[in-house]
C-alpha positions in Angstrom: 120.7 84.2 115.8 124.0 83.9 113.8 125.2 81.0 116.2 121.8 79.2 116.3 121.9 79.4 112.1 125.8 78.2 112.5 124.5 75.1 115.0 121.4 74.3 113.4 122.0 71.6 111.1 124.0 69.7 113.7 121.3 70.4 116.2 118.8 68.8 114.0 120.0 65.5 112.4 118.1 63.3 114.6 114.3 65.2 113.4 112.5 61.7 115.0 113.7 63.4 119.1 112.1 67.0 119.7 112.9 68.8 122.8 110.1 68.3 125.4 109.9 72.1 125.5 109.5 72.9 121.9 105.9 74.0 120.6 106.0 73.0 116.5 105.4 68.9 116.2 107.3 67.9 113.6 107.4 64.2 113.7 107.1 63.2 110.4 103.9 62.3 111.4 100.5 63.2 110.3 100.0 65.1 113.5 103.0 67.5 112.7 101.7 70.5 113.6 101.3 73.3 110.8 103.2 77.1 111.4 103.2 80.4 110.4 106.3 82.9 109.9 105.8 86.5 109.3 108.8 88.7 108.3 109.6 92.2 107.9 112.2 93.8 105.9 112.5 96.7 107.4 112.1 95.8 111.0 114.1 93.0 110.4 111.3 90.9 113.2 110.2 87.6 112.7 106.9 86.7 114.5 106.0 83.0 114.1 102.7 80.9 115.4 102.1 77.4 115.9 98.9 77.0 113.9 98.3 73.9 116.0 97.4 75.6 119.0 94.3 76.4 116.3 94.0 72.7 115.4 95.8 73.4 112.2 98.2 70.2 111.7 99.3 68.2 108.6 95.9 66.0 109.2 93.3 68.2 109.5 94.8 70.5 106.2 94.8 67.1 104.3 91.3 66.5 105.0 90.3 70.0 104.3 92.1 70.9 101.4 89.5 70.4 98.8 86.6 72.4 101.2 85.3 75.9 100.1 84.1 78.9 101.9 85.4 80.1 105.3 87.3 77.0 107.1 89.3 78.6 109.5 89.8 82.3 110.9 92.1 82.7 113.7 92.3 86.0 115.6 96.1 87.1 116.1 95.3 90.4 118.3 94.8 87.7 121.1 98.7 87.6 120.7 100.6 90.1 122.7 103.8 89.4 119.9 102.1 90.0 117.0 100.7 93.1 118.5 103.9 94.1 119.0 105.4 93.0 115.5 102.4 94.6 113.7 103.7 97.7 116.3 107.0 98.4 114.7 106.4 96.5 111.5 106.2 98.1 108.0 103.6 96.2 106.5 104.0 97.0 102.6 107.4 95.2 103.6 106.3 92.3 105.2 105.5 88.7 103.7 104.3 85.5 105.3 104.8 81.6 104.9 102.8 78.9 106.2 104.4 75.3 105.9 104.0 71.6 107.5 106.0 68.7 106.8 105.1 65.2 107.4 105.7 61.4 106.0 102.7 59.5 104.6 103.5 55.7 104.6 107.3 56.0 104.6 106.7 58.8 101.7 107.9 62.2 102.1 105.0 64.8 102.0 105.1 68.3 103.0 102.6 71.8 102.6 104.1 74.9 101.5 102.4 78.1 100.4 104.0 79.9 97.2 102.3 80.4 93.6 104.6 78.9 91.9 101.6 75.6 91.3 104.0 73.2 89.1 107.2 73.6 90.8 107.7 70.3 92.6 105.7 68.3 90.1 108.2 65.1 88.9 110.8 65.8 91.3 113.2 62.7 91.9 112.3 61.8 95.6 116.0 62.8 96.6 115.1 66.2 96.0 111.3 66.4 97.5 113.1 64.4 101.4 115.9 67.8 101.1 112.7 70.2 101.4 111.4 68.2 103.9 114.1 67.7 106.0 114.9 71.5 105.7 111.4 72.9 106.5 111.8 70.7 109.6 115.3 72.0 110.6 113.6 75.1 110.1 110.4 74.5 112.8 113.7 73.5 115.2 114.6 76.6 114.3 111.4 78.4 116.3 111.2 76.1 118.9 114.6 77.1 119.8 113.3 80.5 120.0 110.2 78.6 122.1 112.6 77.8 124.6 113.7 81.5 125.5 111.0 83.3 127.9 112.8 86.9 127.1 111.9 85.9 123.5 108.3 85.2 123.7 104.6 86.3 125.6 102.8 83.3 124.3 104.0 79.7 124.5 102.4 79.5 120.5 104.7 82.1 119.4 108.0 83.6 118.8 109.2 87.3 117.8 112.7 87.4 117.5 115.0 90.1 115.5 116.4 89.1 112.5 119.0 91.7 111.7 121.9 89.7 111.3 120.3 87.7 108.6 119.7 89.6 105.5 116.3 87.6 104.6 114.7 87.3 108.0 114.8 83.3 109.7 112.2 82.8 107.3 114.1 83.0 104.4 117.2 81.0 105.8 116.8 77.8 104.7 119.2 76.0 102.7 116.7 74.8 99.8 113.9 76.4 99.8 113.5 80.1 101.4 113.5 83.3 99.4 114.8 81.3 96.0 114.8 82.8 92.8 113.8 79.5 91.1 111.0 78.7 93.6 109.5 81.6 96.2 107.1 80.5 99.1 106.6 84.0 100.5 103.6 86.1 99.9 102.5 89.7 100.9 101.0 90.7 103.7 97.5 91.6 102.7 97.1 89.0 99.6 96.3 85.4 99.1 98.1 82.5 99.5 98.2 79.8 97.8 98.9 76.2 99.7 100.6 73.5 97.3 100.5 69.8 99.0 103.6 67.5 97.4 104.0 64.2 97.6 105.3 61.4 95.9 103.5 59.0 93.4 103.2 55.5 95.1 102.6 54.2 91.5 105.9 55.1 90.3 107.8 53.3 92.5 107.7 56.1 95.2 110.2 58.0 92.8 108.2 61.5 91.2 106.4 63.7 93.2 103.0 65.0 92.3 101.8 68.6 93.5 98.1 69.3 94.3 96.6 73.3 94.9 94.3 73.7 97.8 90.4 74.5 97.2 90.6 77.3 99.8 93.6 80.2 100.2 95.1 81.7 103.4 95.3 85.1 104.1 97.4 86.9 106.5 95.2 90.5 106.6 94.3 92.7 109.7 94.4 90.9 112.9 93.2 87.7 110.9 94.7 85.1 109.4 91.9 83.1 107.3 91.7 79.9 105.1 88.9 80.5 103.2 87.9 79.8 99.2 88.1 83.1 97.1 85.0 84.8 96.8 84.3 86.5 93.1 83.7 90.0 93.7 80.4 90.8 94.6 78.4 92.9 92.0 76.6 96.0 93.7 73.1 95.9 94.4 72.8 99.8 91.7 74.2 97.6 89.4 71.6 95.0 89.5 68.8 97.1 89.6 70.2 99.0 86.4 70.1 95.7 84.3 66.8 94.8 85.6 65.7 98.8 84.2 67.5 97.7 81.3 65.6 94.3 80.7 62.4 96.2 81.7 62.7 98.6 78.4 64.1 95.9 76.0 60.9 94.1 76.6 58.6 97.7 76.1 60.2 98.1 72.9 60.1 94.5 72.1 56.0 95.2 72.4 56.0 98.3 70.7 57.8 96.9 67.4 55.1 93.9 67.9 52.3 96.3 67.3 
């Protein structure tokens, strides 16, 4: 790992050429496939899936980002490494990300969970190409890992240990990962939210605007799910009790009448 980190940016100038055996598409395309990483502190293991092996790429998220209810709800148990992270893993300790970069019309546009909602809003574009550049050195990253039988079971995904690397690969960027000013890691268990930014074609292709998906993911169980957030459902006792309720306002409603 600490050689692949030391290599990686020189690995990775030329984003356009991915290696025929690596899994993340990350063309700058708007077929660049979307990913998951999954990291635990005390474990120190990183499991990662390409989420488009489940049709999840830069597209299909674009087109379903303002759709409610349950969109998508993929089954990790199928995975023999994420059985095995989930094995060793503590999971009060463990966050997630789920990112995918892409260029829409020569303009810079990437997908990044976190809840910080106004973060990238009116960057210069300088600033919004650096995160995209970096979250695709980072999918180079796993499909390095891809390339390595003894590191994988599945040819969607990775689990590697992390140990020499304080924050786990998924916190290793140079820009984004694990940063005080701007966090994209959430809990395992909760909600996440998925921030689309790109950059205003009316202002000369120079601020970036940033845009909250309808629907959350959530990394829980053996599932992770893209769904809306449901309010919490009221119990059927409690229904029944304001019905009683309404029942003897109206009684004594009559009784004052007479």
């Amino acid at each position: 790992m600490k050689k692949l980190t030391k290599t990686l940016v020189a690995a990775t100038l030329a984003l356009g050429t991915v290696s025929a055996n690596a899994t993340i598409l990350f063309d700058n395309s708007l077929n660049a496939d979307a990913w998951m990483s999954v990291y635990d502190s005390s474990s120190k293991n990183t499991f990662t899936l390409n989420l488009g092996s489940a049709g999840l790429n830069w597209s299909t998220l674009f087109a379903e980002k303002n759709t409610t209810g349950v969109v998508h709800d993929i089954d990790l148990s199928a995975y023999a490494d994420w059985n095995t992270f989930k094995a060793s893993a503590d999971l009060t300790t463990t966050e997630y990300v789920i990112a995918s970069a892409a260029s829409i019309v020569s303009r810079p546009g990437f997908m990044l969970t976190g809840a910080d909602n106004t973060f990238f809003a009116n960057m210069a574009r300088p600033a919004i190409e650096g995160v995209n550049l970096h979250l695709n050195i980072h999918a180079n990253a796993i499909n390095a890992d891809y390339i390595d039988p003894l590191l994988t079971s599945s040819p969607d995904t990775t689990l590697v240990n992390d140990a020499d690397i304080a924050q786990g690969k998924h916190a290793g960027s140079l820009s984004v990962w694990g940063s005080a000013s701007y966090n994209p890691n959430t809990a395992y268990g909760q909600a996440a939210d998925l921030n689309l930014i790109t950059l205003h074609s009316a202002h000369r292709r120079t601020s970036s605007t940033q845009e909250v998906f309808a629907s959350q993911f959530k990394l829980a169980g053996d599932s992770l799910t893209l769904s809306s957030v449901s309010a919490v459902p009221v119990p059927a006792a409690v229904w029944m009790f304001g019905s009683a309720l309404l029942g003897l306002a109206g009684i004594s409603r009559k009784r004052n009448a007479a």
